[in-house]
N, C-alpha and C positions, 0 to 999 in steps of 0.2 A: 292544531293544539290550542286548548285555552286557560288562559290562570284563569282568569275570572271566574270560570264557570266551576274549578277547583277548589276554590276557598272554601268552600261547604263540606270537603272532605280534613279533617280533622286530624287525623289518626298518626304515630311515629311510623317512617320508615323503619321495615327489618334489620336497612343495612347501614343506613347513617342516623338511625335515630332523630332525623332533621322531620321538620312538616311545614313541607312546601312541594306543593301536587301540581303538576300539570295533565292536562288531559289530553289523551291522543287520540287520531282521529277514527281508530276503532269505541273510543270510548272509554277504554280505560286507564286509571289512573298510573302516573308515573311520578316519581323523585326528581325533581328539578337538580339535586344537588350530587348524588349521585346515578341518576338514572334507573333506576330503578323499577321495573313493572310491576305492578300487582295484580291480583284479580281483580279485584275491586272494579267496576263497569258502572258508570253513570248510564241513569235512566234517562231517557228522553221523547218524549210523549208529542206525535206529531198529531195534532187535532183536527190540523187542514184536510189532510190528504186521507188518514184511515184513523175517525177516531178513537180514543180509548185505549188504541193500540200503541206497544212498546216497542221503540227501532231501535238500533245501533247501527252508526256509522261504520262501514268498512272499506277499507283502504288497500288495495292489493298493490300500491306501491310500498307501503308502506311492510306488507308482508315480503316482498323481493328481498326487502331491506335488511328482515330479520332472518331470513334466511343463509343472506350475505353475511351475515353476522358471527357462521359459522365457518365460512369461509371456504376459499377452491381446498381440490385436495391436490395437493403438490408434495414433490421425494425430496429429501435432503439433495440429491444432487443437482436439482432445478434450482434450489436456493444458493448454492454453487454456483453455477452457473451461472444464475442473477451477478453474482458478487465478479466474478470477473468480465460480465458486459460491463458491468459499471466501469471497474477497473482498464477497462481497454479502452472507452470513454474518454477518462481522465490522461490517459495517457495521449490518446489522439489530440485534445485541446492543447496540451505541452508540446504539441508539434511531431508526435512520430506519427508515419505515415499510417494511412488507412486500409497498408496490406495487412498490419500488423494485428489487428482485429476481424477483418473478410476474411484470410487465410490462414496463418501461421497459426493465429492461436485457438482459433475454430477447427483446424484440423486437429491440434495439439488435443485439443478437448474433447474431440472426438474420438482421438485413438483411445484418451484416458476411460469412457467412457465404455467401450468395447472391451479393452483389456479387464479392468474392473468387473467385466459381465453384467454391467446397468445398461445397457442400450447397445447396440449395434452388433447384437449377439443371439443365439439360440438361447431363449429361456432366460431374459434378465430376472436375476436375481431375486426382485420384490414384484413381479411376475407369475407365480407359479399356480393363481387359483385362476388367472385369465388368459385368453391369448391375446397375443403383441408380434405387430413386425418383426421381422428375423431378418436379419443380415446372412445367406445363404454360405456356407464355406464353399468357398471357389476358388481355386490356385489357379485361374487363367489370370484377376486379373489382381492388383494391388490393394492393400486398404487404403493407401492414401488417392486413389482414385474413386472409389468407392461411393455411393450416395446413397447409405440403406436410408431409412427412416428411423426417425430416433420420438421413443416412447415418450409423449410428454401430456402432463393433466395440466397444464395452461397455459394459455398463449404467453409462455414469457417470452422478451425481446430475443431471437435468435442473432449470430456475430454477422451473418450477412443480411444483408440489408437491402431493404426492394427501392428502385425506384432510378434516379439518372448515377446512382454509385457505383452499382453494379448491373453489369447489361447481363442479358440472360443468355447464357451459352453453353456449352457440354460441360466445358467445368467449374460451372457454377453449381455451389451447394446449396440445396433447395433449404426455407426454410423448416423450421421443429412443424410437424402434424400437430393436433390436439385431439386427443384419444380420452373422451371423458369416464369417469368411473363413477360407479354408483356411490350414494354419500355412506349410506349402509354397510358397502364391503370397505371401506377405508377409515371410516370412523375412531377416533383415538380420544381418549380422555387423559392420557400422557403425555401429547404431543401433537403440535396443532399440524405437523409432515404427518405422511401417513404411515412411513418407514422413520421416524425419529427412531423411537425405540431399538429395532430391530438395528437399524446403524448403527448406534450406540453401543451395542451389544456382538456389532462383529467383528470377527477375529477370524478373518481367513489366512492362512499361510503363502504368503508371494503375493498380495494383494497391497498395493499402497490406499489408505482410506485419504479421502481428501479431507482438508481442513483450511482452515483461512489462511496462516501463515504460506501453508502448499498454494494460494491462490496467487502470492507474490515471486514466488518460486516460478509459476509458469509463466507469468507476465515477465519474468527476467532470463527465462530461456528465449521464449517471444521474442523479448528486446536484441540479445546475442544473436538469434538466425538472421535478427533484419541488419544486424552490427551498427545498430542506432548508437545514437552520442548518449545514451543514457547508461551511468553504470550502475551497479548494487548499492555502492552506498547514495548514489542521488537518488534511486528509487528509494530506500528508507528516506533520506531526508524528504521526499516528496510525502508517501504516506505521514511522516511525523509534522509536516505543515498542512497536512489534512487536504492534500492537491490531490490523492488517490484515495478512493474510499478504503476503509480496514478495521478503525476502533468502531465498532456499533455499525459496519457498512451495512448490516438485515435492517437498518431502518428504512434503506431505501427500496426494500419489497414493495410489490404491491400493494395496496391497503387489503385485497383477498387473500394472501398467504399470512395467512394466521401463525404467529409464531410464540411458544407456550412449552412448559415442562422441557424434555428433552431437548426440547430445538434450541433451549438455552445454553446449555452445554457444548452443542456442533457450532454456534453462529455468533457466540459472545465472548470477546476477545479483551485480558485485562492486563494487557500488558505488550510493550512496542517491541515490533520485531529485530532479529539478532540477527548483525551478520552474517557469522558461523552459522547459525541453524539453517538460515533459509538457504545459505550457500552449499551445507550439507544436502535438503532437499531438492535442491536443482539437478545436483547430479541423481538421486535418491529415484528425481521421476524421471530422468530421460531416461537411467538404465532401465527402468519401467516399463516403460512405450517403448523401449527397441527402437532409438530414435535413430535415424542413418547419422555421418558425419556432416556437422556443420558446415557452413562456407568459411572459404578460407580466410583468416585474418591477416592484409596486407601491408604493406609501411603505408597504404594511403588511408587505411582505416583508421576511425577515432579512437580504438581500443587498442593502435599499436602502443608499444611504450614510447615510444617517440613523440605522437600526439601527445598523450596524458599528461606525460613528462611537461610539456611545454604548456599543459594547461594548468597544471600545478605548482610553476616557477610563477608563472604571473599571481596565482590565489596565493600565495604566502609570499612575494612582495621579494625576491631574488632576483639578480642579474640574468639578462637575456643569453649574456653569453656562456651560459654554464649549460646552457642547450645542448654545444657543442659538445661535452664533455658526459652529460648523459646520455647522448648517443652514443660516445664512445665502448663507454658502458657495454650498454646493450649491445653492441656486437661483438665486443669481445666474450661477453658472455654468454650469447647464445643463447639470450631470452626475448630476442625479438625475432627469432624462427617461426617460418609458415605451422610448423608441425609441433612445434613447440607451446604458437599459441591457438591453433582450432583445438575445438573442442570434439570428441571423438567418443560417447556414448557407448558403443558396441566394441573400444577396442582393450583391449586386455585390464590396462589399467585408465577405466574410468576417470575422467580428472578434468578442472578447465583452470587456467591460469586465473587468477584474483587480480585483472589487470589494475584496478586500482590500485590497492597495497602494493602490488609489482612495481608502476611505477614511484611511488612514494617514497619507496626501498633506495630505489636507484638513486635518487635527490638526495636521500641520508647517505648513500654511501661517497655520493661526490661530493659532499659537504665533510665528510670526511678524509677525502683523499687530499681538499683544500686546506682545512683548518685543523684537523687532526681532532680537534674536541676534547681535550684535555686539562681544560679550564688555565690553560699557559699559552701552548702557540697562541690563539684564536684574537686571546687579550695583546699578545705583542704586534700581531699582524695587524688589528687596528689601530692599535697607535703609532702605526709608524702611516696607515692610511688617513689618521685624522690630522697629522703634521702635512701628510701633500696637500689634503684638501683647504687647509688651511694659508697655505702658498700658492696655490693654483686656485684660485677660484674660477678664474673663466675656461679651462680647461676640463675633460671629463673627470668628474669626480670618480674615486677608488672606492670600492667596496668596504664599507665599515660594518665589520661582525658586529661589536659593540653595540653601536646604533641602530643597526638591524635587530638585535634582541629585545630592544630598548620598545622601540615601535612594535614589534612581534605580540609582545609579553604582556603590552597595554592593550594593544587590542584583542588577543586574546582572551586574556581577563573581561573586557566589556561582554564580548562574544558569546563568553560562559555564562556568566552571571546573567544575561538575558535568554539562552536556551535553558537553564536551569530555570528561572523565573516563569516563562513557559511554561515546560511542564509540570512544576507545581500549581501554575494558575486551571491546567487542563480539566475540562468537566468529562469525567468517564462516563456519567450516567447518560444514556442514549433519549433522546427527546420519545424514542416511542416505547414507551416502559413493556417492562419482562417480565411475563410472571407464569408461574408453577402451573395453573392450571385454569381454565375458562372460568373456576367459579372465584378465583381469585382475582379477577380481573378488574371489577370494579372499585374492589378494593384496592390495588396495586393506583389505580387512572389517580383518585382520590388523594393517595398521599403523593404521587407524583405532583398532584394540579399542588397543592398543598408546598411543596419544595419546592418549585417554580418561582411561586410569590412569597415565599419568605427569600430567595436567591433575587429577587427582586427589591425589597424594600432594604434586604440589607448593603443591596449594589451603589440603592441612593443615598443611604447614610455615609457610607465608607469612601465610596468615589461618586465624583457628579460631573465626571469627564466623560465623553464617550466614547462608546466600544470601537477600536479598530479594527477594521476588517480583516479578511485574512489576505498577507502580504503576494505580491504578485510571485510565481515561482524563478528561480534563477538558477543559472549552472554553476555559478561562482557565491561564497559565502562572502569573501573580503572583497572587494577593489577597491583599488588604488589609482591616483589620478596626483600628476603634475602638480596639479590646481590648489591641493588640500594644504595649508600651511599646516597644519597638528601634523598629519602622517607623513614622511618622508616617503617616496616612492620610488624603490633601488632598480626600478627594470633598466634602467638607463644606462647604471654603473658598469665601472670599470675591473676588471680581474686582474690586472699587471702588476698590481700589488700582491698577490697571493703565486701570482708565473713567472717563472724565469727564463731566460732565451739557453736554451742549448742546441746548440748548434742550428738547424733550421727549422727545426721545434720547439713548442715551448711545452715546459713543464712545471708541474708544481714544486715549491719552495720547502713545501715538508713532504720530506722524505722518509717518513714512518705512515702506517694506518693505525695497526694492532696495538692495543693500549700493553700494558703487563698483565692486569685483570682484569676480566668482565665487570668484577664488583665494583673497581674503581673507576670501568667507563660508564658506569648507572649513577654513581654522585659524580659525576660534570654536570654541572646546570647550564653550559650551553648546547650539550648532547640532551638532555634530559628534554629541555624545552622543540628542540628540533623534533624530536619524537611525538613528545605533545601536540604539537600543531597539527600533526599529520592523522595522529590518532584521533583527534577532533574532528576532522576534514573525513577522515572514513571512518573508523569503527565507534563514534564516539557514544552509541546506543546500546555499546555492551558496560 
């Protein structure tokens, strides 16, 4: 390509009105500013070699290129697909194992893909003008043993993986074929998929459709079959620090799967995922797939309440020794049962415990069996702990409610006001812009380039700090440490202020729980904030 030899062409672009030509090495001219072809062809007259006569240079790489341009043809469920490699990716860096991605959730996606009648079936669905592998029905042997072949138009990254990760053996699943299709029979002016539209438009009865939010739904069944240390709500807080892909994750396509019109709608997500919803979909796909019963969840697992419990006294800054008493908890009430907490798919009533909130539960209710919450006890039981501590200084300090809220309530405050601050600074628009349709595209690049650099000069007027990067991930939001003179840190304290000795048990000093009414245990503000904390720590993205 050359300016120089363009200057002689004159004329406005069609599509930016700008005049400024570059020449390409077929000859003809193009829009430096937005790119743009024209017909327009520079003459160039070789004298040397045949004279008089008119050449044009041509470039058969350059024609790959524009071919490429229109991109592979790929199903909405490839683009899926993509989004949970990535997803299982981000997850493997944060440290869960590498079955979790080879097996579990390769099967998982497997089975979904069968059931749904997109692959690993007679006659997938977007299938029916060509043939395709079939997965033979055979009741000798199992689907989860099974290795049909699964229908795919491009080499996207398959969940297993060739090389010293995976040794090759009988139950090793082979990766995705590449089954190419004519550009002709997939062509779309709707949609840069070749099934956008027709997805869009299905409504089968018993068929779960996949969608993104359903992509974190399977990554957190995933998580539960391996009974990884990760639960629902650090997976949302992982995707909302941007550690799992989700808001704009279709930018990380291929540069060939072209994504336009429809595919807008399947792949463009404008708002952070919910709890509830995705909690609803967990159960939503396993009763789906006909998933068998999970493994069991044991007292040595991280999802007992036992664990969580003790992982959640330390993040909100509570006595160690209230441990004790969360346990107690839990086995008196029969929510740290083998059968109580697997999860069980096929059996009558579909359900899996919400180990997080479960355990949170528990911490509120032994904060309640201590200090009753009644904005009375809670205040007298510390000031009778902040006179011992005041007397005893070199002896273990007693547990001060008071000072505990104190510390809570400030950091809390910081906490919000800086996720708040977050997500108001959050840029929704995806670096690789969206648009309606190929002829729009140039257009859409253009005002993107265009909002780029005004987001740019107005970054350097307003702040001239620099960007920090994005923070390393963690399990815990608060810690606490001896060391902090600001934050007091109670794991150490003492409970004997709050127990009394009877006979060779101790028990608690208040001897009610049940306030007289619900309405009047929602205005306590030391119940209120106890709530708070925990709501923040898990559902605080509803």
């Amino acid at each position: 390509m050359d300016l120089d030899e363009a200057k002689e062409f004159k004329e406005r672009c069609t599509q930016c009105a700008a005049v400024s030509w570059g020449l390409t090495d077929e000859g003809k001219y193009y829009c430096t500013s937005c790119h743009n072809v024209t017909e327009r062809s520079k003459e160039v007259v070789n004298t040397g070699a045949i004279p008089n006569t008119k050449i044009q240079a041509i470039n058969r790489g350059l024609k790959r290129k524009r071919k490429l341009e229109k991109g592979w043809d790929w199903y909405v469920c490839e683009g899926f697909q993509h989004i949970l490699y990535q997803q299982a990716e981000a997850l493997k860096t944060l440290g869960v194992g590498p079955e979790l991605k080879n097996e579990v959730l390769h099967n998982f996606w497997k089975r979904y893909l069968q059931k749904s009648k997109q692959a690993y079936c007679k006659n997938p669905v977007y299938t029916s003008k060509r043939k395709a592998p079939v997965l033979e029905d055979n009741p000798s042997h199992s689907d989860w043993d099974s290795e049909p072949e699964l229908l795919s138009d491009f080499s996207c990254p398959s969940f297993v993986e060739s090389g010293a990760e995976s040794q090759p053996d009988v139950h090793t699943q082979k990766p995705f074929p590449i089954i190419k299709a004519s550009q002709s029979e997939t062509a779309s002016i709707c949609s840069g998929s070749v099934d956008g539209v027709e997805y869009s438009l299905r409504k089968e009865k018993g068929i779960v459709k996949m969608t993104v939010p359903r992509t974190l739904a399977f990554c957190c069944l995933a998580l539960l079959w391996q009974r990884e240390t990760i639960t629902l709500s650090d997976l949302l807080r992982f995707v909302e620090e941007d550690h799992i892909p989700y808001i704009n994750a279709f930018q990380h396509f291929p540069e060939e799967m072209k994504l336009y019109g429809r595919d807008k709608g399947i792949f463009a997500i404008e708002s952070w995922p919910n709890y509830e919803d995705i909690y609803k979909k967990m159960i939503e796909i396993a009763t789906f797939l006909d998933l068998p019963r999970f493994p069991d969840i044991t007292e040595d697992c991280y999802l007992h309440p036992n664990m969580l419990c003790l992982k959640y006294l330390m993040e909100v800054n509570l006595p160690d020794e209230m441990h004790n008493l969360t346990c107690q908890v839990v086995k008196m009430t029969g929510i740290g049962e083998v059968d109580f907490l697997t999860f069980d798919p096929i059996a009558k009533m579909a359900k899996t415990a919400k180990y997080d909130v479960q355990a949170v539960a528990v911490i509120v209710v032994v904060l309640k069996l201590l200090f009753l919450l009644d904005d009375n006890l809670e205040w007298s039981l510390s000031n009778i702990a902040e006179k011992y501590n005041e007397k005893n200084k070199e002896d273990k300090p007693w547990f001060d409610f008071r000072k505990w809220y104190q510390v809570m309530k400030k950091s809390l405050d910081e906490k919000k006001q800086k996720w708040e601050e977050t997500r108001a600074k959050y840029l929704w628009k995806s670096e690789k812009p969206l648009y309606h349709s190929s002829i729009d595209k140039s257009v859409v690049c253009k005002r993107r380039e265009m909002v780029v650099n005004l987001q740019k000069q107005f970054s350097t007027l307003v702040d001239s700090t620099p960007t920090i990067g994005k923070k390393s991930p963690s399990s815990f939001q608060f810690n606490w440490t001896e060391e902090d003179p600001d934050r007091t840190c109670f794991h150490g304290h003492s409970l004997q202020g709050v127990l009394t000795k009877k006979g060779q048990s101790l028990t608690t000093k208040n001897s009610l729980y049940w306030l007289s009414t619900q309405k009047f245990c929602r205005r306590c503000v030391s119940f209120r904030l106890s709530c708070l904390i925990f709501k923040f720590l898990i559902i605080k993205r509803n």
